[in-house]
C-alpha positions in Angstrom: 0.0 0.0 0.0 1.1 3.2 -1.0 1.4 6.0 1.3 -1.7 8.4 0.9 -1.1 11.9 0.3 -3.1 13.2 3.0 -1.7 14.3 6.5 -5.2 14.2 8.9 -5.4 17.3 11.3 -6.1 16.7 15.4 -7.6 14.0 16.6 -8.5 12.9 13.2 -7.9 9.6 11.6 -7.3 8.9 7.8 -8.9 4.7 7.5 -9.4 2.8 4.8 -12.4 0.6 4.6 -12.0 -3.7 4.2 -14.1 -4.9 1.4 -16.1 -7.2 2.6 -16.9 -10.5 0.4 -20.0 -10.5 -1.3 -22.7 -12.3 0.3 -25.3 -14.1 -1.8 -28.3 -15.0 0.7 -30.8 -17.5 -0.7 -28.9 -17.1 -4.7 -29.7 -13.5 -4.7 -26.7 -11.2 -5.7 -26.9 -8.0 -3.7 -26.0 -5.0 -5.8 -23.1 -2.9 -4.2 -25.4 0.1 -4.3 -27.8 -1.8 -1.5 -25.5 -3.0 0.7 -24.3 -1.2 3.9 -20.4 0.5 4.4 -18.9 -2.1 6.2 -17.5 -1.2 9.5 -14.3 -2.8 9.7 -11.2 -0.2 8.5 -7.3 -0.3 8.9 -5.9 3.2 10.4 -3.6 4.2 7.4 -2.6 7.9 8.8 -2.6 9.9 12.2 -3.4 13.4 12.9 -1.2 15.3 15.0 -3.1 14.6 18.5 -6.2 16.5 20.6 -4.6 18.7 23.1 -5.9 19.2 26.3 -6.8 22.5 28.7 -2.9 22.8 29.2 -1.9 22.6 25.2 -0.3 18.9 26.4 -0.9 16.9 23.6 -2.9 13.5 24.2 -1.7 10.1 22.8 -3.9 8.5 19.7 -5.4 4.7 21.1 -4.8 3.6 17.6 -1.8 2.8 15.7 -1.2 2.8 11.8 -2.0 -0.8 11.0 -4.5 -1.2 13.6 -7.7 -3.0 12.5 -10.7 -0.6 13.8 -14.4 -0.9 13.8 -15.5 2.5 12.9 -19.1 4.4 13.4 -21.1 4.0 10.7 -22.5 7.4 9.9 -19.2 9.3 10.9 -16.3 10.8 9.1 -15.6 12.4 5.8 -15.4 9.8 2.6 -12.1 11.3 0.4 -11.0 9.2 -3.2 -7.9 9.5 -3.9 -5.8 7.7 -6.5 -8.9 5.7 -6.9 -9.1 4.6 -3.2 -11.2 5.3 -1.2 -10.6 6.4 2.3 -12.8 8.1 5.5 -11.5 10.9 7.6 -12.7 10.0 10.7 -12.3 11.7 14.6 -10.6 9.5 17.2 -13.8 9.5 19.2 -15.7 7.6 16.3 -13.6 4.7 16.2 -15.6 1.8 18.4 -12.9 -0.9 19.0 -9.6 -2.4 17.7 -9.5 -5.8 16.3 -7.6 -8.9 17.5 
């Protein structure tokens, strides 16, 4: 993976959404434009950190490389280089993986 050419401000977080494999349920084919975002994303980039009252800067949870699971209604989708990515804040990422 190349590395993306976007730098994410504060507590933001640049991700990059795992296809999911296509499910057929009961031999129908669902059509990519009715299925849902999946949830599961790998943390490609880091902001620079959310500062706190005293300008200290506070450590990211995540690490690039990390598998997340990400809110699904939050963030900011971005294409670039035909990829698509989601700028997302710190505070919408749910979990890590494994």
């Amino acid at each position: 993976m190349s590395k993306p050419k976007i730098t994410p401000l504060g507590d933001r977080v640049l991700v990059k959404q795992v296809d999911e494999d296509e499910q057929v349920k009961g031999g129908i084919i669902i059509p990519d434009s009715a299925k849902e975002k999946p949830q599961e994303a790998e943390v490609v980039a880091l902001g620079t950190g959310k500062k706190d009252e005293d300008g200290n800067v506070i450590p990211f949870q995540v690490k690039k490389g990390d598998k997340v699971l990400i809110s699904k209604y939050g963030g900011t989708e971005v294409k670039l280089d035909d990829v698509e990515y989601q700028l997302i804040r710190e505070d919408d990422i749910l979990g890590v993986i494994g």
